[in-house]
MIZAMAR-401757 format. One line per 5 residues: number of its first residue (from 1); their letters; for each residue x, y, z of N, C-alpha, C. Coordinates in steps of 0.1 Angstrom, whole numbers, plus 5000, padded with zeros to 4 digits. Atoms other than C-alpha are relative to their C-alpha. Layout:
N
NUM	a	X,Y,Z,X,Y,Z,X,Y,Z; ...
***
This chain:
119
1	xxxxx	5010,4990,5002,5089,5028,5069,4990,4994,4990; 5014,5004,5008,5053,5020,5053,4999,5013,4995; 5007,4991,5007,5042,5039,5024,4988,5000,4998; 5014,5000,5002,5005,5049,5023,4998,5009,4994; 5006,4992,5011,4991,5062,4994,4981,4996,4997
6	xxxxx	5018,5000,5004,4952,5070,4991,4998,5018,4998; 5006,4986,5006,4936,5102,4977,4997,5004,5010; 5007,4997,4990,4915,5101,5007,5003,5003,5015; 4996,4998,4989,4926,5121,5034,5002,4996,5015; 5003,5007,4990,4909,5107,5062,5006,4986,5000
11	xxxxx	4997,5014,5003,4917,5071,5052,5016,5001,5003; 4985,4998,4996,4955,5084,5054,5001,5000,5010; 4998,5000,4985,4954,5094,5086,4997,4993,5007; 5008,5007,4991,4935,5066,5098,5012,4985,5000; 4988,5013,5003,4961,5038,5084,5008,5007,5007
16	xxxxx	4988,4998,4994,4990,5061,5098,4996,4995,5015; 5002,4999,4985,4976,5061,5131,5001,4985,5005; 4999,5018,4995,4969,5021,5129,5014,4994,5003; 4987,5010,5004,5004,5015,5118,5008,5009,5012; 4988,4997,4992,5020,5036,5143,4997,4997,5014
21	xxxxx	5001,5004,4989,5001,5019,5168,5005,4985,5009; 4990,5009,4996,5015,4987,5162,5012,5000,4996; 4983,5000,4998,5047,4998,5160,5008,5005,4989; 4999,4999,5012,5053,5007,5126,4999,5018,4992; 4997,4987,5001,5065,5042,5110,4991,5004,4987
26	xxxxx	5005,5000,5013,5044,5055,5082,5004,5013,4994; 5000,4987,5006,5048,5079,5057,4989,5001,4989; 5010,4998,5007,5016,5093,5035,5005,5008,4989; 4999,4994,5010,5012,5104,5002,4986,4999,4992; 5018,4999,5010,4978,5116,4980,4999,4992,4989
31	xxxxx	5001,5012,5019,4989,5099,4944,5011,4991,5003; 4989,5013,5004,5011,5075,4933,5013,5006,4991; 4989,4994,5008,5029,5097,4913,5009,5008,5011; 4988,4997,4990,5044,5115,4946,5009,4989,5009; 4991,5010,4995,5055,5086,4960,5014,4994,4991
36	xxxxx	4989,5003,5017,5070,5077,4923,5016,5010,5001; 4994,4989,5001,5086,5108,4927,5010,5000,5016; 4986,5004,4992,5106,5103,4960,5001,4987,5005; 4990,5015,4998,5112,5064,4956,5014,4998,5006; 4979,5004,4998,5149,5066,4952,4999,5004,5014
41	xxxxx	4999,4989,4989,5150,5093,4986,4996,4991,5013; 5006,5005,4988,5124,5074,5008,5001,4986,5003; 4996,5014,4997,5131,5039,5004,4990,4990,5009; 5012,5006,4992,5098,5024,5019,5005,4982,5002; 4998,5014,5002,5099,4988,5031,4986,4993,4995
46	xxxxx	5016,5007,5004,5063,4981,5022,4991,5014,4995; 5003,4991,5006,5039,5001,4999,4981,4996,5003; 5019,5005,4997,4999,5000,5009,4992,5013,4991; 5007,4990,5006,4978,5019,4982,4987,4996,4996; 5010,5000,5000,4944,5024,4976,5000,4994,4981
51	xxxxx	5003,4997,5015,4930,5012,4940,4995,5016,4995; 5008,4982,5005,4910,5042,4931,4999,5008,5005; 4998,4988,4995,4926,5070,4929,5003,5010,4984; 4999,4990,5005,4927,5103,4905,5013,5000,4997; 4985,5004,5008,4959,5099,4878,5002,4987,5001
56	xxxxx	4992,5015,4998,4979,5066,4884,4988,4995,5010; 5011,5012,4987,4952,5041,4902,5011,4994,5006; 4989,5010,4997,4968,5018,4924,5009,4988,4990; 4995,5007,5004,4971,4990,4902,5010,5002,4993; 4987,4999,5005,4993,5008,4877,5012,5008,5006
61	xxxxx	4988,5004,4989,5012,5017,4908,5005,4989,5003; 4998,5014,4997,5017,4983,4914,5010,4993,4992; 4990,5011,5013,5031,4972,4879,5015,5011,4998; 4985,4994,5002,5056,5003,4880,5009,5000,5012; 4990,5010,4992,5068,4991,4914,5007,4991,4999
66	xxxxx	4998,5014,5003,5069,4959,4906,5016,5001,4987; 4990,5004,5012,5092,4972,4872,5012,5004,5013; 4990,4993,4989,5111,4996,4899,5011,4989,5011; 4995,5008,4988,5117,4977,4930,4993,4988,5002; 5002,5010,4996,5109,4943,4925,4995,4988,5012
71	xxxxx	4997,5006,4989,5115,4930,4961,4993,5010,5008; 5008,4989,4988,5093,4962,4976,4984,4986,5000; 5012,5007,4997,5061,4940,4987,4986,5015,5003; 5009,4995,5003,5030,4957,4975,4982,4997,5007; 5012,5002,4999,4997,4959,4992,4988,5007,4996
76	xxxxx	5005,4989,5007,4967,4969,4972,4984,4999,5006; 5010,4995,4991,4932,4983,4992,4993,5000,4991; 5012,4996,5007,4899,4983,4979,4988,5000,5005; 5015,5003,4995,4864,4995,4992,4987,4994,4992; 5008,5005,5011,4849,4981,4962,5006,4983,4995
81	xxxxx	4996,5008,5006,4862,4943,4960,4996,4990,4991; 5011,5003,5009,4853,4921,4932,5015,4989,5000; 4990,5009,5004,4871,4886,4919,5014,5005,4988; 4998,4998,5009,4881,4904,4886,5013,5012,5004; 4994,4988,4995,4895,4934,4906,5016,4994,5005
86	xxxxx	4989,5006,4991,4921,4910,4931,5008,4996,4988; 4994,5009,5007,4932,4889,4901,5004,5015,4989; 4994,4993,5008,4941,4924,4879,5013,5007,5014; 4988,4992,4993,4963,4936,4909,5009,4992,5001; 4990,5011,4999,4980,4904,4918,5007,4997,4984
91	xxxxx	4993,4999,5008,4987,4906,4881,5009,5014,4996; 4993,4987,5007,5004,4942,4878,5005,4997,5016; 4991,5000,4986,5023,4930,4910,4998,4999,5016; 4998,4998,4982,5011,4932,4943,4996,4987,5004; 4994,5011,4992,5018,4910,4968,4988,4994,5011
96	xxxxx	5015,5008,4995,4984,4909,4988,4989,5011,4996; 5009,4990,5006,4947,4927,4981,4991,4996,5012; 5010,4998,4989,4927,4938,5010,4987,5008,4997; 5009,4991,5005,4894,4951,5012,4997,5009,5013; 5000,4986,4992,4888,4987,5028,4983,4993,5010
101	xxxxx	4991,4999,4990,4876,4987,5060,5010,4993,5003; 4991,5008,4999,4909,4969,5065,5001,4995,5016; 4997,5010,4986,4914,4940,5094,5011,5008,5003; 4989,4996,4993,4935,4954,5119,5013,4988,4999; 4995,5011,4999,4947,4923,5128,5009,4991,4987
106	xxxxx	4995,5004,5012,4954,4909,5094,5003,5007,4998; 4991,4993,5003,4971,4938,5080,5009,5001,5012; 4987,5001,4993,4995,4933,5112,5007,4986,4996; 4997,5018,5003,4997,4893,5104,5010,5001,4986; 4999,4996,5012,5006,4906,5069,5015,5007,4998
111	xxxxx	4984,4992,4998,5032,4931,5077,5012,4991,5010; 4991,5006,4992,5050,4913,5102,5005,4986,4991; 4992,5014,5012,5052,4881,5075,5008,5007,4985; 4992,4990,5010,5066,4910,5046,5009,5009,5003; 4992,4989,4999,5083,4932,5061,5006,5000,5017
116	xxxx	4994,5004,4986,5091,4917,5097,4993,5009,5011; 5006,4990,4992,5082,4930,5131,5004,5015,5005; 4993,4988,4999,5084,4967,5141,5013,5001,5007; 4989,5001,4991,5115,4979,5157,4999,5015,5006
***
């Protein structure tokens, strides 16, 4: 299961729909703090969150994954990307940094090298 965490409604539903086209199960969440909140329970194999978002941004989702579940592989989204932006995520943990509209294609290339192919 892929966790997707964005504020933005539409943008949720738009990632679920991609991921469940190639193959892939998602489960959505508005903050970072609800996902925080059923970690233990839902057990994600990969975590895709937006930077900016309202409370917890992504990034310091990222670093309290990273303290959490180590070995969860973290992807962090942004419609705003900048050099200064990639190199603060990749330091609070995540594992790749995409920019919003996201490549289909490459976010499958991505998942299938993190998290293997659907089943």
């Amino acid at each position: 299961m892929i966790a997707v965490v964005d504020d933005d409604e539409p943008i949720r539903s738009a990632l679920a729909r991609l991921l469940r086209t190639i193959g892939y199960e998602a489960r959505l969440y508005a903050s970072a703090e609800t996902l925080l909140a059923e970690l233990p329970r839902s057990s994600p194999s990969c975590v895709l969150t937006d930077i900016q978002m309202p409370g917890m941004n992504g990034l310091e989702l990222a670093r309290e994954l990273s303290r959490l579940a180590p070995a969860l592989p973290v992807l962090v989204m942004t419609a705003y990307p900048s050099l200064a932006s990639r190199e603060l995520a990749l330091a609070a943990g995540a594992t790749e940094y995409l920019t919003k509209p996201l490549d289909d294609l490459l976010l499958e290339d991505w998942l299938r090298e993190a998290v293997g192919p659907p089943v």
